[in-house]
N, C-alpha and C positions, 0 to 999 in steps of 0.2 A: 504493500500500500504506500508506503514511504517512497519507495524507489518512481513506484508511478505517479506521484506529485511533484517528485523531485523530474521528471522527465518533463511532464506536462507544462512547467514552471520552464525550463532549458529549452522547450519548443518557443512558449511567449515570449522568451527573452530574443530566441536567435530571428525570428518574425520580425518583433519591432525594430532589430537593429538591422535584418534587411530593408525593411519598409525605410529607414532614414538615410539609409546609402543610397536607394535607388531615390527619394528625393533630391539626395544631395548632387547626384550624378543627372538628374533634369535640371537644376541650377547651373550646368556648365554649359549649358545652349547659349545661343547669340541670344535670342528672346524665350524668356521662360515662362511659363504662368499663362493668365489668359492674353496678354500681348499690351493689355490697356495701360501698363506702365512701362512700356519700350523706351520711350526717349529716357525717362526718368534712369532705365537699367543702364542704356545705354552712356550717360554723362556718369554714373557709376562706375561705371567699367571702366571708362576714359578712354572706351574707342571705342568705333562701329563697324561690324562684321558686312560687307557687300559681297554681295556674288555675280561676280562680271564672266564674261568669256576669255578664254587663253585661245583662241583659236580662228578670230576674225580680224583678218589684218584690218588697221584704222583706228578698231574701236576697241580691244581686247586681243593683243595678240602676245603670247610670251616670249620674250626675247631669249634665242636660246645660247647668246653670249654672254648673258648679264644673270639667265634666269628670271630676271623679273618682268610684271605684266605689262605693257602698256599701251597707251590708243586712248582715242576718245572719252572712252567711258571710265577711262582709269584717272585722266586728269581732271575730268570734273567730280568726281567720288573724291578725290582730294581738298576739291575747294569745297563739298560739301561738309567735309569733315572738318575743313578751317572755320567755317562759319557755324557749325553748331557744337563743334566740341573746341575751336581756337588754335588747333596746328591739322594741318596736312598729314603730319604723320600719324593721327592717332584713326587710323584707318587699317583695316585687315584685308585682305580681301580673299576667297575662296571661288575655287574655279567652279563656271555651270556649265549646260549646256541648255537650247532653248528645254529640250525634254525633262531633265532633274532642278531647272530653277526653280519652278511652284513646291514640288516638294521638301525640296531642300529648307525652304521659305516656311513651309509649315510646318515643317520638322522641329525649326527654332534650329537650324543650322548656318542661318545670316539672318542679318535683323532689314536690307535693305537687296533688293537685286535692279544694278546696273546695266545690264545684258540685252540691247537693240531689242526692247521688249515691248511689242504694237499693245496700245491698249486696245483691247475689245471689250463688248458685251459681257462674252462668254467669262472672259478671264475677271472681268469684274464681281464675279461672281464667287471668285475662289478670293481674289485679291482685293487690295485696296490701293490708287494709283496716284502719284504727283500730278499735277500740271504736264504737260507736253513740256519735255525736252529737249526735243530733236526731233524733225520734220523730214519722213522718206517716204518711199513710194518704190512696190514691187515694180520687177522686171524682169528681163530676162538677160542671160551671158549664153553667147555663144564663141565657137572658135573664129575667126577672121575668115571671110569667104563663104561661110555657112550659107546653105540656103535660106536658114529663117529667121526673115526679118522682123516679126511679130507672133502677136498671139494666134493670126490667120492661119500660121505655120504650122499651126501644133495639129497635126493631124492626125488620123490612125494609122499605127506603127510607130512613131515619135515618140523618143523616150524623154521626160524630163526630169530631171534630176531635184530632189527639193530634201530637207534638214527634219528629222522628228519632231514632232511637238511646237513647229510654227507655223502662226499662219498664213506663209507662202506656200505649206504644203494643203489645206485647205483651200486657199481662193483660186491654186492654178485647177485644181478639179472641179470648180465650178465656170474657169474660166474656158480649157481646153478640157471637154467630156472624154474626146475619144482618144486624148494620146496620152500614155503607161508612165504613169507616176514612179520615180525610182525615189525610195528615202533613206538617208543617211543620218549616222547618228551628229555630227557636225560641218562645219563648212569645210574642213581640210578635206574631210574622208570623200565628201561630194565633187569637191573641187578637183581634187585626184582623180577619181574615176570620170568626170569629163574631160579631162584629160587624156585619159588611158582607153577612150571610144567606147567608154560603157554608157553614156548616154549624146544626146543632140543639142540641151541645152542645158542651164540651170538658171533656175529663179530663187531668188530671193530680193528684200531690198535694194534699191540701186546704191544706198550708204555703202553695203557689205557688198558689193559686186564690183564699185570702183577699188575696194580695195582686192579684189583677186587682181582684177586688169595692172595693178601698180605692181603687184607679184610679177605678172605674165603680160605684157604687153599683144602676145599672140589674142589675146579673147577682146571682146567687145558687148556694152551693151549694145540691145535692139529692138524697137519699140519704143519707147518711150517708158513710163511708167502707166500701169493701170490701175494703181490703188493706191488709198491715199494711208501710210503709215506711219502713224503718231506715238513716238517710244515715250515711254511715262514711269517712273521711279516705283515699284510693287512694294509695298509692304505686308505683313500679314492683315486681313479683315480685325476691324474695329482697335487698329491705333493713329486712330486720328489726331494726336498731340505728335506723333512725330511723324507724318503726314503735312500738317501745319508748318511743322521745322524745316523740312523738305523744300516745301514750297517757297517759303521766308528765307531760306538759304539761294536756290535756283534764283528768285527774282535779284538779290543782293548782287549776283553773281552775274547776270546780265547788265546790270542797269551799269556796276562797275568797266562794264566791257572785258570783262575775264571770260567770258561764254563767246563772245565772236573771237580773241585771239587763239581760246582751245581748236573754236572751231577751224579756224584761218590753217593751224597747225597740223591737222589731220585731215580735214575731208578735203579726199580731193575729187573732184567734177568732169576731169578731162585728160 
């Protein structure tokens, strides 16, 4: 009888002292809890966890001399971090891709995602979004010489080439019904295999497309753009206080002229 209280007593004990490691071990997320005090964690912490792309020359691409990330998205995630925590460095950032950045986000594995991310409907739904960003518009890349010059192109048999979990892989199948969508899990692995003749074109925004052409001077956009893509700052649903910070930072951030010389700096058009 002794033995079996003395057991029973060694179970409650080793319970609650898992029950508080595994609390303690959900405290080491970018956002913990229900999210509604992110900014508040985040000035705590004395930095902010974002999740940009390694992988999109321009905006997010890893320098593989240096190791580290840079592009677009990387130097404004900087001046965000100046403006609401007061240095540039107190910034982390963790690689996405379009596919693992919602998740990652709701995981509480970054507390913001920088990552040429369209707002839509849909995704409003999972997320909560800055102001507009940065102003692009799908297209399409082909090789120089290509027969196809647009969306008229895309016919049956034509392969085009489009990225997981974005929605360039979405609007070109409503845009071309009858030509064989090929998807990749990021822009290198896509970019590669048009390359290497496995597909006719690839779409995605024309931001990310002038940055393959600056890669490979052999490709071109063609068409013009057909949709109009507005990248916007995600946070998790319902923290609206650093949403507001977001916002108050971005506007800071233009009106100073730091947002046209980032931009001057990487996008390039031609």
């Amino acid at each position: 009888m002794f033995k079996s209280k003395t057991s029973k007593v060694g179970l409650i004990v080793f319970l609650a002292i898992s029950m508080l490691l595994a609390a303690c071990g959900k405290g080491d997320k970018a956002t913990s809890g229900s999210g509604k005090n992110a900014l508040d964690q985040i000035k705590k912490r004395g930095k902010i966890v974002i999740g940009v792309k390694y992988d999109t020359r321009l905006f997010g691409l890893k320098n593989p001399k240096t190791g580290e990330v840079e592009g677009f998205d990387i130097d404004i995630s900087k001046e965000l971090a100046k403006e609401i925590l007061g240095d540039e460095k107190k910034v982390e950032f963790k690689e996405v891709t379009s596919k693992t950045r919602i998740p990652m986000l709701n995981n509480g594995d970054i507390d913001a995602i920088v990552a040429t991310m369209t707002i839509s409907e849909d995704r409003k739904k999972e997320v909560d979004f800055s102001d507009v960003y940065f102003d692009a518009g799908q297209s399409l890349l082909v090789k120089k010489g290509s027969p196809i010059k647009g969306l008229e192109d895309l016919k049956k048999g034509t392969k085009v080439l489009a990225v997981k979990g974005s929605t360039s892989a979405v609007n070109i199948r409503e845009k071309a019904p009858e030509a064989t969508i090929l998807e990749y899990e990021n822009y290198t692995e896509a970019f590669t295999a048009l390359k290497s003749g496995q597909g006719d074109a690839l779409t995605t925004d024309d931001s990310i497309l002038y940055g393959m052409v600056d890669q490979d001077p052999n490709y071109q956009l063609v068409g013009g753009t057909f949709t109009e893509e507005p990248y916007g700052i995600a946070v998790k649903k319902g923290n609206k206080e650093l949403v507001d910070a977001l916002n108050k930072a971005l506007k800071k951030i233009k009106e100073s002229g730091k947002y046209d010389e980032i931009k001057n700096k990487w996008i390039k058009t031609n």
